[in-house]
N, C-alpha and C positions, 0 to 999 in steps of 0.2 A: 041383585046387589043387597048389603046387609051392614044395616046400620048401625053403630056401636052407641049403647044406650049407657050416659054415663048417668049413675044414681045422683039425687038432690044430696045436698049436704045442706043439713039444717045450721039457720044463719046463726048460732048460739057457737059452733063449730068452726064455721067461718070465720067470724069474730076472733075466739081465739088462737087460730092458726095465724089469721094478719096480728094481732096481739104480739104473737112470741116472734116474730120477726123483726118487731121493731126492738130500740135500744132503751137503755132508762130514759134516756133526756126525751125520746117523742115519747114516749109513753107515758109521761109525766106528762107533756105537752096533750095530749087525747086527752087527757082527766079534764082538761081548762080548757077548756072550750066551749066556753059559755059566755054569754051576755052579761055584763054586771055595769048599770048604769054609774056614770058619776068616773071620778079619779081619785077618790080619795075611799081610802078603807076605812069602813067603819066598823062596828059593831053585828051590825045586822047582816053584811056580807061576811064579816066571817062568821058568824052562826051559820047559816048559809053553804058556805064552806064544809065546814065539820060536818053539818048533820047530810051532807049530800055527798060527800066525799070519802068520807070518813071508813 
């Protein structure tokens, strides 16, 4: 018997094959996906924002 060896695809790759199947609106939604204590925007989360986002 012989077994079919499928190659690694490195996860940089991965990423953006799932990447381009998503739409704007989840793909916007991936970027935010983070933790941001509190309810109220401030200052310092959108510095925050920009320089992590940006």
């Amino acid at each position: 018997m012989h077994e079919t060896v499928v190659p690694a695809v490195p996860e940089k790759d991965r990423v953006t094959k799932y990447m381009e199947l998503l739409t704007l609106e989840q793909k916007i939604g991936q970027r935010f996906i983070i933790n941001i204590k509190g309810s109220k925007l401030t200052d310092q989360i959108i510095s925050y924002i920009q320089d992590e986002y940006a």
